[in-house]
C-alpha positions as protocol buffer text, in pm:
chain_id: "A"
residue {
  index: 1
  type: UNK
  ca { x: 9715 y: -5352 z: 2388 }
}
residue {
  index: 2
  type: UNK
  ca { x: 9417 y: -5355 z: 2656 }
}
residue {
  index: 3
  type: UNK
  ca { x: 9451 y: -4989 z: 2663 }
}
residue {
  index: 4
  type: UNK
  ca { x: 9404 y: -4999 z: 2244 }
}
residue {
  index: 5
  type: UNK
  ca { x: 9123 y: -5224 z: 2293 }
}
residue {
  index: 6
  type: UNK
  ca { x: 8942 y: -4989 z: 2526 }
}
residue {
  index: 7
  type: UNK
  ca { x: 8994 y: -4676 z: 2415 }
}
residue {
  index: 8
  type: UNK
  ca { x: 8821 y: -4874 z: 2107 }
}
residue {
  index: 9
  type: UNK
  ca { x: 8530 y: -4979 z: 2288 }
}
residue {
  index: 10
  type: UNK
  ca { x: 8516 y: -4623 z: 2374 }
}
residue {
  index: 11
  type: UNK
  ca { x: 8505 y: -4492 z: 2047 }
}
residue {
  index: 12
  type: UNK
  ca { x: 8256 y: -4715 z: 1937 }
}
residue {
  index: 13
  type: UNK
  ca { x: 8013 y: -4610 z: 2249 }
}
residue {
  index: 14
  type: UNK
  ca { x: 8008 y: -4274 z: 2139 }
}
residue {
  index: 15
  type: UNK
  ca { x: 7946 y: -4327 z: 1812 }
}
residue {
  index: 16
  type: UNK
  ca { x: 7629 y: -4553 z: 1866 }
}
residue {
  index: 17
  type: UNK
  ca { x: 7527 y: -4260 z: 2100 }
}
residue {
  index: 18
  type: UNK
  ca { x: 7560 y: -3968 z: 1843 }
}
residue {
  index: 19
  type: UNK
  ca { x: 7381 y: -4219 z: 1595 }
}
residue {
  index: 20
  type: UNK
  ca { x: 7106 y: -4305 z: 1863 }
}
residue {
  index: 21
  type: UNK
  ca { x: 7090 y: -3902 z: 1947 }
}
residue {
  index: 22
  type: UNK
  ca { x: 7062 y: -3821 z: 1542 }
}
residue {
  index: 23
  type: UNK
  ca { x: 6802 y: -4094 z: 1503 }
}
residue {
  index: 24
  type: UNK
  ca { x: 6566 y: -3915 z: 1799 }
}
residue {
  index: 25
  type: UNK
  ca { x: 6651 y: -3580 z: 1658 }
}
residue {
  index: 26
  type: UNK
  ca { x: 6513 y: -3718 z: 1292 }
}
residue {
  index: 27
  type: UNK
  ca { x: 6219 y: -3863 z: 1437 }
}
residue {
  index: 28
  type: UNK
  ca { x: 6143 y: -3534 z: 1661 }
}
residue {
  index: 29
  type: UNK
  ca { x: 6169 y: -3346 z: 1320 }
}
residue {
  index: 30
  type: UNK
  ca { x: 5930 y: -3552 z: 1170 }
}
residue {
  index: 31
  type: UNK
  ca { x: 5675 y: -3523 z: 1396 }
}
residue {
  index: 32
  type: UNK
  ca { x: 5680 y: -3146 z: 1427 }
}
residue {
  index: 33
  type: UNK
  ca { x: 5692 y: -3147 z: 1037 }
}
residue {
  index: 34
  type: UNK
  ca { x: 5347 y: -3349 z: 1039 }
}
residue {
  index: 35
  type: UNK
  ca { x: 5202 y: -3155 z: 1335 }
}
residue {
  index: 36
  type: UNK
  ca { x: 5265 y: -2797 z: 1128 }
}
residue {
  index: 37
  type: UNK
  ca { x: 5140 y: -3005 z: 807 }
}
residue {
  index: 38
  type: UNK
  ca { x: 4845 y: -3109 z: 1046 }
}
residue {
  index: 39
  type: UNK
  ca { x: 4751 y: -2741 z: 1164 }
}
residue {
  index: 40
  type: UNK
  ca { x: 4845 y: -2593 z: 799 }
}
residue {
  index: 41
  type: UNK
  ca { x: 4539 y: -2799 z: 696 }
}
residue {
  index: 42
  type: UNK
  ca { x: 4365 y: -2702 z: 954 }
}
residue {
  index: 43
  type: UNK
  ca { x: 4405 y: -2297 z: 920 }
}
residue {
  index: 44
  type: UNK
  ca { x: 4390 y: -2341 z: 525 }
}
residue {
  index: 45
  type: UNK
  ca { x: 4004 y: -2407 z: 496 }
}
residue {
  index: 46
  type: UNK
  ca { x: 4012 y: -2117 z: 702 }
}
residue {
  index: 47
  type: UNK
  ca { x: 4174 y: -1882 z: 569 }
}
residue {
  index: 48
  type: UNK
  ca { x: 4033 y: -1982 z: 244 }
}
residue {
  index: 49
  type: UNK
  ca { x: 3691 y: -1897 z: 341 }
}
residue {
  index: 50
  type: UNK
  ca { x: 3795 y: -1576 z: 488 }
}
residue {
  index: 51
  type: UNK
  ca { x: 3943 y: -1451 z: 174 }
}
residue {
  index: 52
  type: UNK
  ca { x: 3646 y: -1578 z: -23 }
}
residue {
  index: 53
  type: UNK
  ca { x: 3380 y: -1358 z: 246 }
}
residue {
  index: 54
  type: UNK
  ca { x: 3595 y: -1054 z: 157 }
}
residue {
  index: 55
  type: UNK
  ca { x: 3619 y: -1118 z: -226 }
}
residue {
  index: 56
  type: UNK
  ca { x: 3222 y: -1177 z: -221 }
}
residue {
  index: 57
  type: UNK
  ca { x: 3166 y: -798 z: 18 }
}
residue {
  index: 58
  type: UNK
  ca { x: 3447 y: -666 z: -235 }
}
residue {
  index: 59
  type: UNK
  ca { x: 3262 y: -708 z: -545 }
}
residue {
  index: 60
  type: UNK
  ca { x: 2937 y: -601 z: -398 }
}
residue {
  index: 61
  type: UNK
  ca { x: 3067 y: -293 z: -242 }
}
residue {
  index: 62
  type: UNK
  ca { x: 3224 y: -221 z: -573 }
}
residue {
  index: 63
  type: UNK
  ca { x: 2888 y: -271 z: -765 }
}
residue {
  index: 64
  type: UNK
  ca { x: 2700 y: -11 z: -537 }
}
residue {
  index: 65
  type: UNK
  ca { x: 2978 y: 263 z: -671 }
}
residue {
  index: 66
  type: UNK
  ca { x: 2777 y: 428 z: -972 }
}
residue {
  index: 67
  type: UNK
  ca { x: 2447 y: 410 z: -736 }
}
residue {
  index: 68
  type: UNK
  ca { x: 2573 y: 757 z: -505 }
}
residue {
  index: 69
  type: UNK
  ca { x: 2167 y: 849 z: -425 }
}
residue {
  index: 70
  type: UNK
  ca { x: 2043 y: 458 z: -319 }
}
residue {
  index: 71
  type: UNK
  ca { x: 2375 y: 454 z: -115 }
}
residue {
  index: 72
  type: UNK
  ca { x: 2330 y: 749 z: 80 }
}
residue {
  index: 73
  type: UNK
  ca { x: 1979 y: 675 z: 150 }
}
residue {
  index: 74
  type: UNK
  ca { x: 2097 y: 358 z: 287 }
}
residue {
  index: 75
  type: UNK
  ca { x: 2326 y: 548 z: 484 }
}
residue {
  index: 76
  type: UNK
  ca { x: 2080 y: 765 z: 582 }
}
residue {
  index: 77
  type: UNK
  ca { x: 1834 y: 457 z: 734 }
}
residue {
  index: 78
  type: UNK
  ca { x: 2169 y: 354 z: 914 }
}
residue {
  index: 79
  type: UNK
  ca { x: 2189 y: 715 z: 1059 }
}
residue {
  index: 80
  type: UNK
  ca { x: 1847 y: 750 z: 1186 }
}
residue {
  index: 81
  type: UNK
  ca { x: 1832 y: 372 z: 1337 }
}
residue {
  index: 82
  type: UNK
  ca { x: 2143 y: 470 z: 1528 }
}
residue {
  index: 83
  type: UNK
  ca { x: 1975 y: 822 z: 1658 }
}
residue {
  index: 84
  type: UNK
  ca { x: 1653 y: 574 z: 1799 }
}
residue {
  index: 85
  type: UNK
  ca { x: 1924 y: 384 z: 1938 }
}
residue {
  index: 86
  type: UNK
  ca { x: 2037 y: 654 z: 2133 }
}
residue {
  index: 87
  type: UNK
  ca { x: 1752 y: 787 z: 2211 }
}
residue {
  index: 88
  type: UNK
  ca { x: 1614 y: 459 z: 2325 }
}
residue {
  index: 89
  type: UNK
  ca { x: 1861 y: 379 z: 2574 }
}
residue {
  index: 90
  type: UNK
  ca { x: 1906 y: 747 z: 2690 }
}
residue {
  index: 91
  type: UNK
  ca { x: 2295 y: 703 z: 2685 }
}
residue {
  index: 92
  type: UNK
  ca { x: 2592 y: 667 z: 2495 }
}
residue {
  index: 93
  type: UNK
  ca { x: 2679 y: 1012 z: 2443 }
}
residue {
  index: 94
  type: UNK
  ca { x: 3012 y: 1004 z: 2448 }
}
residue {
  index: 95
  type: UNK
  ca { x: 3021 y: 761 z: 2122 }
}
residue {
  index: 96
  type: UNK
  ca { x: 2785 y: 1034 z: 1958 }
}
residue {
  index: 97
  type: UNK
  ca { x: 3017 y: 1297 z: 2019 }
}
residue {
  index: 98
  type: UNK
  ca { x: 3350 y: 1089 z: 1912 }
}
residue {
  index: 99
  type: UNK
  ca { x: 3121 y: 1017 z: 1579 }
}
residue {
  index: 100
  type: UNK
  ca { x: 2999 y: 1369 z: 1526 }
}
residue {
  index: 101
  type: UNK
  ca { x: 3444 y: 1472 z: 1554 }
}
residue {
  index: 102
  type: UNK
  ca { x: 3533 y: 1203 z: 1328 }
}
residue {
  index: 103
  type: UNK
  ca { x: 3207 y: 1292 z: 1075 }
}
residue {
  index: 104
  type: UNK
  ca { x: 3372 y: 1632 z: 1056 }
}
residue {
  index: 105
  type: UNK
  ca { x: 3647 y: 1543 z: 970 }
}
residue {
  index: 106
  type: UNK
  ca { x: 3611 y: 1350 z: 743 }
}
residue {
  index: 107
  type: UNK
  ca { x: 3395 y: 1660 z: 552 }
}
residue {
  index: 108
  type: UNK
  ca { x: 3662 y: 1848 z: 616 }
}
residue {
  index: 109
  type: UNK
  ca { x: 3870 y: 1635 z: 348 }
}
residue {
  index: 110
  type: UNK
  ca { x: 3578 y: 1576 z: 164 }
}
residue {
  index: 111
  type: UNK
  ca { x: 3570 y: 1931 z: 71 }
}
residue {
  index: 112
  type: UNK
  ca { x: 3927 y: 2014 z: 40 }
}
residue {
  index: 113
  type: UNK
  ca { x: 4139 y: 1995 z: -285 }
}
residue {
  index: 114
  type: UNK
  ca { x: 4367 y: 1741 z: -341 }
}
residue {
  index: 115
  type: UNK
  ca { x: 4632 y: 1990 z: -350 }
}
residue {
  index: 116
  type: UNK
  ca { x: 4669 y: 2291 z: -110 }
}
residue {
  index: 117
  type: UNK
  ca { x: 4706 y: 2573 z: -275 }
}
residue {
  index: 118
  type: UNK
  ca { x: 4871 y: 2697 z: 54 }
}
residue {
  index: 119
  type: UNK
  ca { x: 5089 y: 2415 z: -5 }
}
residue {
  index: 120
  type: UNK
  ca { x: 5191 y: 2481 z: -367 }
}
residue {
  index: 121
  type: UNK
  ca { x: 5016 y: 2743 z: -529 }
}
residue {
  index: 122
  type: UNK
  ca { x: 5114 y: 2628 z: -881 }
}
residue {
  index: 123
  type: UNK
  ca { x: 4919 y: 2325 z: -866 }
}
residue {
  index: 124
  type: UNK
  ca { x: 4628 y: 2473 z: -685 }
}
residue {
  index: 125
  type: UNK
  ca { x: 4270 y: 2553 z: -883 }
}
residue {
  index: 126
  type: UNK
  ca { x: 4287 y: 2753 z: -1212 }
}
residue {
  index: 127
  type: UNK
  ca { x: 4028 y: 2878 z: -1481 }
}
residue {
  index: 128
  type: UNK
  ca { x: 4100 y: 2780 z: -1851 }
}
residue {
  index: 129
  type: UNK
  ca { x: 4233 y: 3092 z: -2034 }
}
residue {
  index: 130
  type: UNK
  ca { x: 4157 y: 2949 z: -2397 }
}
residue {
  index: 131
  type: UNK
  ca { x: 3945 y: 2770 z: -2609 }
}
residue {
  index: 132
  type: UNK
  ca { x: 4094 y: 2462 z: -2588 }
}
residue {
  index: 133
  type: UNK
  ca { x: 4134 y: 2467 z: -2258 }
}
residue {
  index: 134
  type: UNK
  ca { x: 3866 y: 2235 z: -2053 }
}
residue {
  index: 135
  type: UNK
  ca { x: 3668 y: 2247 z: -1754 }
}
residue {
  index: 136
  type: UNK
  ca { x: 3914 y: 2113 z: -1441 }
}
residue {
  index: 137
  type: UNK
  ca { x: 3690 y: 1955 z: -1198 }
}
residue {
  index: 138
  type: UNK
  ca { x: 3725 y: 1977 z: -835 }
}
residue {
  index: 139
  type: UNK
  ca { x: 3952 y: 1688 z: -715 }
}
residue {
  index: 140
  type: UNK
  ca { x: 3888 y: 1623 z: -372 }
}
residue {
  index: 141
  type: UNK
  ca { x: 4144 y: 1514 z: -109 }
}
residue {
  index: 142
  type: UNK
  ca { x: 3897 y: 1234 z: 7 }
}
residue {
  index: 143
  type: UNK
  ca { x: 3672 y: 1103 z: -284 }
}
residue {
  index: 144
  type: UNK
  ca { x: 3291 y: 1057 z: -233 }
}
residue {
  index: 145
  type: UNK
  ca { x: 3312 y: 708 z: -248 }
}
residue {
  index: 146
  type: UNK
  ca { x: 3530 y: 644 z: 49 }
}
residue {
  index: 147
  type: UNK
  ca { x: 3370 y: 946 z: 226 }
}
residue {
  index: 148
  type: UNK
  ca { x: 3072 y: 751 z: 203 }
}
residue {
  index: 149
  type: UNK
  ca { x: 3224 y: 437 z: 314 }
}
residue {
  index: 150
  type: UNK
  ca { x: 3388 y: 580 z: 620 }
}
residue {
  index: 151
  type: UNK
  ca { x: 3069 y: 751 z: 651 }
}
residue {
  index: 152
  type: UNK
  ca { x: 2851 y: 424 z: 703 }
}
residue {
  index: 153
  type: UNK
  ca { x: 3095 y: 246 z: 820 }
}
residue {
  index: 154
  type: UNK
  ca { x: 3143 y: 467 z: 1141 }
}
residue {
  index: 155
  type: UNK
  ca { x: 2757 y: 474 z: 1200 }
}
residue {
  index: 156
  type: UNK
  ca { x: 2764 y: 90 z: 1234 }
}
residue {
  index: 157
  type: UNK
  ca { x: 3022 y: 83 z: 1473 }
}
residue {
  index: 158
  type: UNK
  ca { x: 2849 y: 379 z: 1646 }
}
residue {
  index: 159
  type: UNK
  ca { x: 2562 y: 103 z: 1703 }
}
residue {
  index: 160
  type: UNK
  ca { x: 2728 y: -175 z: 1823 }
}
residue {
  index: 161
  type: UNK
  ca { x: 2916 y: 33 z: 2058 }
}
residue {
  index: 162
  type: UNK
  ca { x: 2583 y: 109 z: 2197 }
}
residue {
  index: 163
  type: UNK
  ca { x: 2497 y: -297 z: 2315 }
}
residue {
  index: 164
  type: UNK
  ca { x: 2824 y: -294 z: 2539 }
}
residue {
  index: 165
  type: UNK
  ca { x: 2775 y: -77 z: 2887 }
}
residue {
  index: 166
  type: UNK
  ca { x: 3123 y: 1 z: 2926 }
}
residue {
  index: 167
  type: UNK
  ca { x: 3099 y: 255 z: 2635 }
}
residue {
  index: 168
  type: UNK
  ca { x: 2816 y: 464 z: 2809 }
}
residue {
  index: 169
  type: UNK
  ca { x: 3019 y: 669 z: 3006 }
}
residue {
  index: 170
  type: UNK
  ca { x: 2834 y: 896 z: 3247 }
}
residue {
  index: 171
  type: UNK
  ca { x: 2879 y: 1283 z: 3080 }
}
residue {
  index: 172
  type: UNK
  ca { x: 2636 y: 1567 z: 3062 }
}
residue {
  index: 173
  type: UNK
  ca { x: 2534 y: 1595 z: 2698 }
}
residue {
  index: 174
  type: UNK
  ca { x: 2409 y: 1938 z: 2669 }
}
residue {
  index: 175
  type: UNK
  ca { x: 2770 y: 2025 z: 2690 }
}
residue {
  index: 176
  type: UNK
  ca { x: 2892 y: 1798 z: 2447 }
}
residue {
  index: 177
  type: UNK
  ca { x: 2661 y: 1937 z: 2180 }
}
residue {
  index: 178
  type: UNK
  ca { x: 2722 y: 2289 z: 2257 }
}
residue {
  index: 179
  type: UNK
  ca { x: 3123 y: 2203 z: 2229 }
}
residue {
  index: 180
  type: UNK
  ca { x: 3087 y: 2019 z: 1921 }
}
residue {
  index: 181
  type: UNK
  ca { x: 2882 y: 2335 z: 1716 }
}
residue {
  index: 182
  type: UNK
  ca { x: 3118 y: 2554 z: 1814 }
}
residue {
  index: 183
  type: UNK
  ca { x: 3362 y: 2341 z: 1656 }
}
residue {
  index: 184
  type: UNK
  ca { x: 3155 y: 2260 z: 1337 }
}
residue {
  index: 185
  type: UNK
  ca { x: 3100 y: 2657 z: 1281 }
}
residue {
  index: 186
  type: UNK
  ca { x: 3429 y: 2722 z: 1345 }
}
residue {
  index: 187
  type: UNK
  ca { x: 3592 y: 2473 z: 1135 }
}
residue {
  index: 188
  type: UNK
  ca { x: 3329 y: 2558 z: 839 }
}
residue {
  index: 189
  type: UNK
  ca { x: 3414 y: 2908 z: 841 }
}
residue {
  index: 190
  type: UNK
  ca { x: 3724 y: 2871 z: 797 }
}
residue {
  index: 191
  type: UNK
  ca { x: 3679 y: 2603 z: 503 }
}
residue {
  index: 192
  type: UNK
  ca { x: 3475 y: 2894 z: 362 }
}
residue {
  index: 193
  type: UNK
  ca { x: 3760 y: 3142 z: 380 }
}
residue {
  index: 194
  type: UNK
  ca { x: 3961 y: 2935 z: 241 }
}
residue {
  index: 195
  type: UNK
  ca { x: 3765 y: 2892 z: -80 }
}
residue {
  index: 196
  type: UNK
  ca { x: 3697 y: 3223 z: -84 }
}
residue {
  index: 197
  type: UNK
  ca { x: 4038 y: 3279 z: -82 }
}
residue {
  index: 198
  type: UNK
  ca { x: 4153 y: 3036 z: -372 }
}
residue {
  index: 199
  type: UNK
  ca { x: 3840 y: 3101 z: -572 }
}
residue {
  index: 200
  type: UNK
  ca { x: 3707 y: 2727 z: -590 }
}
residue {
  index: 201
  type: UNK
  ca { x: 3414 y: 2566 z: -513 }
}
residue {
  index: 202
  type: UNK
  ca { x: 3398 y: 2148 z: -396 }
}
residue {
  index: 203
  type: UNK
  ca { x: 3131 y: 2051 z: -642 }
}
residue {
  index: 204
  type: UNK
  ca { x: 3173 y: 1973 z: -1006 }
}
residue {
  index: 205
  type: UNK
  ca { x: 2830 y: 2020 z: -1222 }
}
residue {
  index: 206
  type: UNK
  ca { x: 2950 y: 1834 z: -1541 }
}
residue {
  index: 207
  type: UNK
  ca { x: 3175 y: 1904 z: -1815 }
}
residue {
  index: 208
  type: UNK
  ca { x: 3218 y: 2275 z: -1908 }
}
residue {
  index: 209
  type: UNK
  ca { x: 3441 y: 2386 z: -2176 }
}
residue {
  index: 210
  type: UNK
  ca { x: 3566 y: 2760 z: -2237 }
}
residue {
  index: 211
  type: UNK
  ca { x: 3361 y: 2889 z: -2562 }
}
residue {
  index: 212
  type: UNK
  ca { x: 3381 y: 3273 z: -2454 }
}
residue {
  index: 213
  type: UNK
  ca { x: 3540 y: 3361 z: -2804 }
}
residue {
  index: 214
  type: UNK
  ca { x: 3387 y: 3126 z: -2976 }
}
residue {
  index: 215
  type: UNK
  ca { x: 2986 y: 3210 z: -2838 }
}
residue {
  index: 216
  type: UNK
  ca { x: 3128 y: 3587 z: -2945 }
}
residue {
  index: 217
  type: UNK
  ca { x: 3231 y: 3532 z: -3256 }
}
residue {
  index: 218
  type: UNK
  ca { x: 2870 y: 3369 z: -3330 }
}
residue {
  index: 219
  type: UNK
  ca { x: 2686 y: 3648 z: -3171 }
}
residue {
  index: 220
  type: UNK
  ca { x: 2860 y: 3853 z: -3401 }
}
residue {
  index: 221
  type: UNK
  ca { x: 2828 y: 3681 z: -3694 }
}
residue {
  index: 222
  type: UNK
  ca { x: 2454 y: 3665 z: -3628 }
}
residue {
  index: 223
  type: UNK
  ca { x: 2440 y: 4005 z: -3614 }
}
residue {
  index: 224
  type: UNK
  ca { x: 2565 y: 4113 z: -3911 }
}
residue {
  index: 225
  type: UNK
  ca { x: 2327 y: 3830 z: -4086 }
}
C-alpha cells in the first residue's frame, strides 16, 4: 500500500513537471513570436520604402525610353566628367581599361543579330523576295536601350571607383591603351567580316517595303502614256 501511495506521489511529480516544462516552453514561444512580430515591423517600413525608391527610378527610367538623343548626351556628360576625373587624379587606369573591355563588349552584342546565322542559318537575315513581303529590321542581340543603360551605368561606377585608393593600382598606361586597340581593331574586323559575310547591316533606317515590280510596272505604264 505505501509502495502504491508512492509510486503515486511519483506520478503526480512528473506530471506537474512536464506541465511546468510546457508552460515555459509556451511562454518562450510567445516571446520569440512578439520579438519576430517586433523586428517584422521594424524591417517592413523598410522594405516598403525601398520598393517604393525603385518603383519611383523605374518609371522614370522608363519615361526617358523614346528620348535615345537627350539620353546619350547625358551619357555623354557622364563620359567626359569621368575622363577629367581621371585625368585629374592622374590614376586609376586600371578601372579605365576594365571599362574600355566591358564597353566593347557590350558593342559587340549591340551590333550582332539576335540570331547567328553561324548558329542557324535558316533564321539568320534575309531580303523579301515579293511584294508583300516587308522590310525585316535588324534585331539586335542587345537592344539600344539596355546598351545604353549598361552603357551609363558602367561610367558611374567607373567614377566612384575613382574616390577609393585601393582601386588605383600602380600599372603603366601606355601599355594598357596600346593592348586594348589592338583588341578593339581586332574584334571590329572581325564583326565586319562577319557582316560581310551574312550580307546585313546593324542599323535599321525605317520601314521599307519591296515595290521592285510594282515601281516597274508604273514606269512602264508611264511610258506607254
Amino acid at each position: 500500500m505505501i509502495h502504491e501511495i508512492e509510486w503515486v506521489l511519483i506520478k503526480r511529480k512528473q506530471a506537474h513537471a512536464f506541465t511546468d516544462e510546457m508552460n515555459m516552453d509556451c511562454e518562450r514561444l510567445n516571446w520569440m513570436e512578439g520579438v519576430g512580430a517586433e523586428g517584422a515591423s521594424v524591417a517592413s517600413p523598410v522594405a516598403q520604402w525601398g520598393h517604393d525608391v525603385w518603383r519611383v527610378y523605374q518609371y522614370y527610367l522608363d519615361k526617358t525610353t523614346p528620348h535615345t538623343v537627350y539620353r546619350w548626351i547625358g551619357t555623354f556628360v557622364v563620359g567626359a566628367i569621368y575622363c577629367l576625373r581621371v585625368c585629374y587624379v592622374q590614376g586609376f587606369y586600371i578601372i579605365a581599361y576594365g571599362l574600355g573591355i566591358y564597353i566593347l563588349n557590350l558593342l559587340i552584342g549591340f551590333l550582332s543579330p539576335l540570331v547567328d546565322p553561324e548558329i542557324d542559318p535558316s533564321d539568320g537575315p534575309s531580303l523579301p523576295t515579293k511584294g508583300s513581303d516587308e522590310f525585316k529590321p535588324f534585331i539586335r542581340r542587345l537592344p539600344e536601350f539596355k546598351f545604353w543603360y549598361s552603357f551609363t551605368k558602367a561610367f558611374i561606377i567607373a567614377f566612384v571607383m575613382t574616390f577609393f585608393s585601393m582601386f588605383d593600382v600602380p600599372v603603366f598606361w601606355p601599355i594598357l591603351l596600346c593592348y586594348w586597340i589592338v583588341l578593339f581593331v581586332l574584334t571590329m574586323r572581325r564583326q565586319i567580316a562577319h557582316m560581310i559575310k551574312y550580307k546585313y547591316i546593324p542599323f535599321s533606317f525605317g520601314k521599307q517595303k519591296y515595290g521592285g515590280k510594282k515601281s516597274s510596272a508604273s514606269s512602264s505604264g508611264f511610258r506607254g502614256d
